[in-house]
N, C-alpha and C positions, 0 to 999 in steps of 0.2 A: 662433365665430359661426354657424358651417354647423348644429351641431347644437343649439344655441341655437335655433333657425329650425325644426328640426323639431319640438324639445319643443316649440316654443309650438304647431304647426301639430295635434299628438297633443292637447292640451288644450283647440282650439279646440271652440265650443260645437255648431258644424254640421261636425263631421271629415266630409268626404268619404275613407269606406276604400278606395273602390276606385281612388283615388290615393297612396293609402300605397308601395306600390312602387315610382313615380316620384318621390319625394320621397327616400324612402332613398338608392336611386339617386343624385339630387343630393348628398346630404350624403357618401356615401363618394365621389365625382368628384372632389366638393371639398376631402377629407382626404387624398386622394391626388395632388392636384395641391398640399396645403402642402406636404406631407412632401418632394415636389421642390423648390418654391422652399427651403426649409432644407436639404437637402440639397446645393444650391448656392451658400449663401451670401446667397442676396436675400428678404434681410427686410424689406426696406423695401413693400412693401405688405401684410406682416403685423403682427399687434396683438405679437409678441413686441419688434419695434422698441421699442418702450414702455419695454421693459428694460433699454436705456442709460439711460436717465435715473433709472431704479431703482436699478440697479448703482452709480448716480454716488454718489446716496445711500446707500448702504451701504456701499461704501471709505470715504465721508466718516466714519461713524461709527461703523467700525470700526478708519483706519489706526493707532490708539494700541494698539489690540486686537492688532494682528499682529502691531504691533514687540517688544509684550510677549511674544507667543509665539515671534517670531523668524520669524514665516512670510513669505517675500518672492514667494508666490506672489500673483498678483493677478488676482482672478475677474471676468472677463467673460461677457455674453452670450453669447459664441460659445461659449468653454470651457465653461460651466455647460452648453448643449445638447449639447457633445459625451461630456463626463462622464456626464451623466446619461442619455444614450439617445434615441431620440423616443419616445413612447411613441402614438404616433400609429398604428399596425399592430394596438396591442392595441386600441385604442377602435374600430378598423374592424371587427376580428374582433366586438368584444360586438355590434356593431350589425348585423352580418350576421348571427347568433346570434340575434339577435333575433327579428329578420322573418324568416329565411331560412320557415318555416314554411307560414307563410298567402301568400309571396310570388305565386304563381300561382291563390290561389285567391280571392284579394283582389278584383282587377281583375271577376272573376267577377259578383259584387254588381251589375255596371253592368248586369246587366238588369233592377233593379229601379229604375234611374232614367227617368223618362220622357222623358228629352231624350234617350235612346240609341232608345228605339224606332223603328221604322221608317215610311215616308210611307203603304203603302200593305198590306192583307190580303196578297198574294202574297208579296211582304216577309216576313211574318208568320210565313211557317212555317217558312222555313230560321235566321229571327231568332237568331242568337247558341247554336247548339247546341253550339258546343264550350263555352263559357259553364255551358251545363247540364250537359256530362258532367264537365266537371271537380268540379261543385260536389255533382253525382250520388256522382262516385267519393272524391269527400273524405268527404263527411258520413254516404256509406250503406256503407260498409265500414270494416272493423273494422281499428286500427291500433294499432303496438307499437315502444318507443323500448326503448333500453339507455342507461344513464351508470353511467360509474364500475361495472359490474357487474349494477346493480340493472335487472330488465326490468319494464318497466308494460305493461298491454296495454289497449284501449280500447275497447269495443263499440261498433258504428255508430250514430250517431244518430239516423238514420232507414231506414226499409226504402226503398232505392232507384230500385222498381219505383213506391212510393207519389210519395215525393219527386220523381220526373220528372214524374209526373203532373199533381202541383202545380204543380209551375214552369210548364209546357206549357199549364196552364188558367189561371196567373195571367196569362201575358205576352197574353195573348186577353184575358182582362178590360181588364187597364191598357191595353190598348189600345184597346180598343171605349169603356171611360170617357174618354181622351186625346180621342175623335173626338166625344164628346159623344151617339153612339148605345148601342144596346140589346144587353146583353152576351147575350138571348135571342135575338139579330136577328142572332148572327156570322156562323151558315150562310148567311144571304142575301143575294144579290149586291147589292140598296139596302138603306144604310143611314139611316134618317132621323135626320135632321138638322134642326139650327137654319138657318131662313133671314134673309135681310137684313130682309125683310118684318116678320118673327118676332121679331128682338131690337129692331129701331124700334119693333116696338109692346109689348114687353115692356118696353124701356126710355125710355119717352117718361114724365121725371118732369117736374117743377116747374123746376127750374132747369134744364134743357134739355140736360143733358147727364149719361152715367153709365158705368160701366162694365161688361163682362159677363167674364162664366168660361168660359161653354163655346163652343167653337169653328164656325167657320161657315165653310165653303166658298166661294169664291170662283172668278172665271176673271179674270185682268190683260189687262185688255181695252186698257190706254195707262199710258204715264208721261212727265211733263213735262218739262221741262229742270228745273235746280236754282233756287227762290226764294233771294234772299239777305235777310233783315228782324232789326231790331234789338230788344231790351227792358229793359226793366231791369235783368234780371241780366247779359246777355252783351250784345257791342255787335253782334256777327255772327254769326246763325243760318242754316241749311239748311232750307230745306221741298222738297219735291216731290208734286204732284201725278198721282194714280194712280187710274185706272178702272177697280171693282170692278162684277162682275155674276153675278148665280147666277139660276136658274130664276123668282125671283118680284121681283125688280128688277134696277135696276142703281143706283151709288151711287158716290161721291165719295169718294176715300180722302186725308187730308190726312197724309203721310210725314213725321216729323221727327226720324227716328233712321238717319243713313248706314247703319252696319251691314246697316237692314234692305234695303237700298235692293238689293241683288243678286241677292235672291232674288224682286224682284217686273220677273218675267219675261214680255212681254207674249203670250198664248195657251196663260200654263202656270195648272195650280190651285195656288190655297193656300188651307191650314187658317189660319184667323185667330181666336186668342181673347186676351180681356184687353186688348180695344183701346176707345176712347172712344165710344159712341155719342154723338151731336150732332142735335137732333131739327129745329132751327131755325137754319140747312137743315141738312137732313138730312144730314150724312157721316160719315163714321169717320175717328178722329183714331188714328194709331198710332204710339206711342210706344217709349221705352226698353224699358218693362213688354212690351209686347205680343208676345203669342209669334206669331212666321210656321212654318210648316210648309207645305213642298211636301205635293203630291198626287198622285194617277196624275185620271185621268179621271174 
């Protein structure tokens, strides 16, 4: 089942790689945690239990078969696992064979998801630099296996002076995009931004409410105690109550995802995008969707 569970996770249509490690992981913990339970005797919370009632049916109709041959051995579950071996060490080994490769260089990738980047430009520079040498010394130097006799050797696939380069200027982009400013505007200590002002009147349509993408700054000016209210689909909801304010108003923030509810800390910033505008009255609804991100100042 354990590896079952990976295959499907390798075939999924969004694979996160830079969790493949952690998974493998799981799957050999768990191959080597049956291999004890069989190795003790306690089958009973594995799927080979099953093979009593297998075995049943197969003495059934076989035992005409044995007497004919004279054999008065009689194969169980247990005997058949001990005859036959586990072979449970060889399927670790293919899998670590596997991955062993890309194992450390895997995890590496996470600096190109934007949920790893950091709150704030200072952040920004020390941002994941073993990340980039590892991913420097993988792909920009030249490497060479042996099997069985035969050597391969591989030329690097990038110049690794260019390749840090890159990385170094993309994590500056992704981030300056993340924050909704100007990736010409990195050197300067203000960065403009969307204000509360700015998405209300951007987003003021016809049915009174919409959603926005890029993010806006904020200061948790308050937060209420927890509303409790019912609706159709559930009979017992959370809201909470949270006062939002940045340099060109302040604003009404209606909470209805706990999760978020620890990061709105009263006198810190947060980056806020993908949350409901509401024009009549005016407040921001912030949901499941809605990404929070602390700030510095």
């Amino acid at each position: 089942m354990s590896v079952h569970m990976l295959s499907l996770y390798l075939q999924h249509k969004d694979i996160n790689f830079t969790m493949l490690p952690t998974h493998v992981k799981e799957t050999i913990d768990l191959l080597h945690l049956l291999v004890e339970n069989y190795q003790r005797k306690q089958l009973q919370d594995t799927e080979y239990q099953k093979c009593g009632d297998l075995f049943l049916e197969v003495d059934d109709r076989t035992n005409l078969a044995r007497r004919m041959r004279g054999a008065a051995h009689e194969l169980t579950p247990e005997s058949f696992l001990e005859q036959t071996g586990i072979f449970f060490y060889d399927l670790i080994q293919e899998i670590e064979d596997a991955f062993c490769t890309g194992s450390s260089v895997l995890p590496s990738f996470g600096i190109l998801d934007p949920q790893n980047l950091p709150d704030t430009v200072q952040e920004l520079l020390d941002y994941n630099q073993l990340y980039i040498n590892r991913l420097v010394e993988f792909y920009g130097t030249a490497k060479g296996d042996t099997f069985q006799g035969h050597r391969v050797q591989v030329r690097a696939q990038f110049d690794p002076v260019a390749l840090r380069t890159e990385l170094e200027n993309f994590k500056r982009h992704h981030f300056m995009l993340s924050i909704g400013g100007d990736i010409d505007q990195f050197d300067s200590k203000k960065i403009k931004m969307l204000t509360l002002h700015s998405i209300l009147k951007l987003h003021s349509v016809k049915n009174g409410s919409a959603p926005y993408a890029k993010p806006v700054k904020v200061v948790v000016c308050g937060v209420s105690d927890v509303f409790h209210y019912r609706n159709e689909r559930k009979p017992d909801n959370k809201m909470w109550i949270v006062g939002l304010a940045d340099e060109s108003m302040n604003i009404k923030g209606v909470l209805n995802h706990e999760e978020h509810l620890k990061k709105c800390v009263v006198g810190h910033c947060l980056l806020i995008s993908n949350a409901i505008v509401m024009s009549d009255p005016e407040r921001l609804v912030i949901t499941k969707e809605t990404v929070l991100r602390r700030s510095g100042v």
